[in-house]
N, C-alpha and C positions, 0 to 999 in steps of 0.2 A: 685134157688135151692142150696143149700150145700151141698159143694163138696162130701162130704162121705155119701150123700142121693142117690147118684147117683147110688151105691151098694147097691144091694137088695140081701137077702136071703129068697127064698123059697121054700119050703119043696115040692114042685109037679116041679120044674125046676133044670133041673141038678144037679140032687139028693140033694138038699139044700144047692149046694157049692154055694160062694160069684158070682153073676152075676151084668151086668152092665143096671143098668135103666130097670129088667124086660126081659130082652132080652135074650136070651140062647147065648151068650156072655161070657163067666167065667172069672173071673177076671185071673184066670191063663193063660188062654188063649191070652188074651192081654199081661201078662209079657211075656207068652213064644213066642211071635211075636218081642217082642222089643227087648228080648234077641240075638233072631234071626238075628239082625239087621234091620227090619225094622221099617223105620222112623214114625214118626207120620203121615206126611203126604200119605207116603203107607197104613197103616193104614186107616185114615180118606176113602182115596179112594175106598181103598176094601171094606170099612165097611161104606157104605153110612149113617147108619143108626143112626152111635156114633157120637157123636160130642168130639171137642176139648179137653173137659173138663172131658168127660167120662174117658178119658190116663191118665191123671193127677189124676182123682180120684182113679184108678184100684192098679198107683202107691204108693199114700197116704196111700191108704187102706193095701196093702202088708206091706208099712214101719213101720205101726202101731202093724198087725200082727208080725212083725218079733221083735219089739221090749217089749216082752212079759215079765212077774214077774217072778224072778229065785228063786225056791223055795231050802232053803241050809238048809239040817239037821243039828243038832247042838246032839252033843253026851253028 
């Protein structure tokens, strides 16, 4: 699977924000865990159901998000 497949969006889950593998998971939700400071492997534990790769993707996916086209009027 590829890595940014691992983010779904759909319109009947979590009002169509970015989630992880289908899961009611939001990819916000994973940043604001790690923000939190928890580790990956706290993660993994609590969240039996992510794997590895899913963090890695949630993170990708944000980094992509954040580096978005700056739109500059010109007069």
């Amino acid at each position: 699977m590829k890595l940014l497949e691992r983010i779904t969006i759909e319109s009947d889950k979590c009002g169509g924000r970015p989630c992880i593998r289908g899961y009611r998971m939001r990819v916000t939700d994973m940043l604001e865990l790690l923000a939190a400071g928890a580790s990956h492997q706290e993660i993994l534990d609590d969240y039996p159901f992510l794997e590895a790769e899913d963090i890695t993707a949630a993170i990708t996916y944000a980094a992509r998000q954040a580096d978005h086209t700056i739109l500059v009027a010109v007069a």
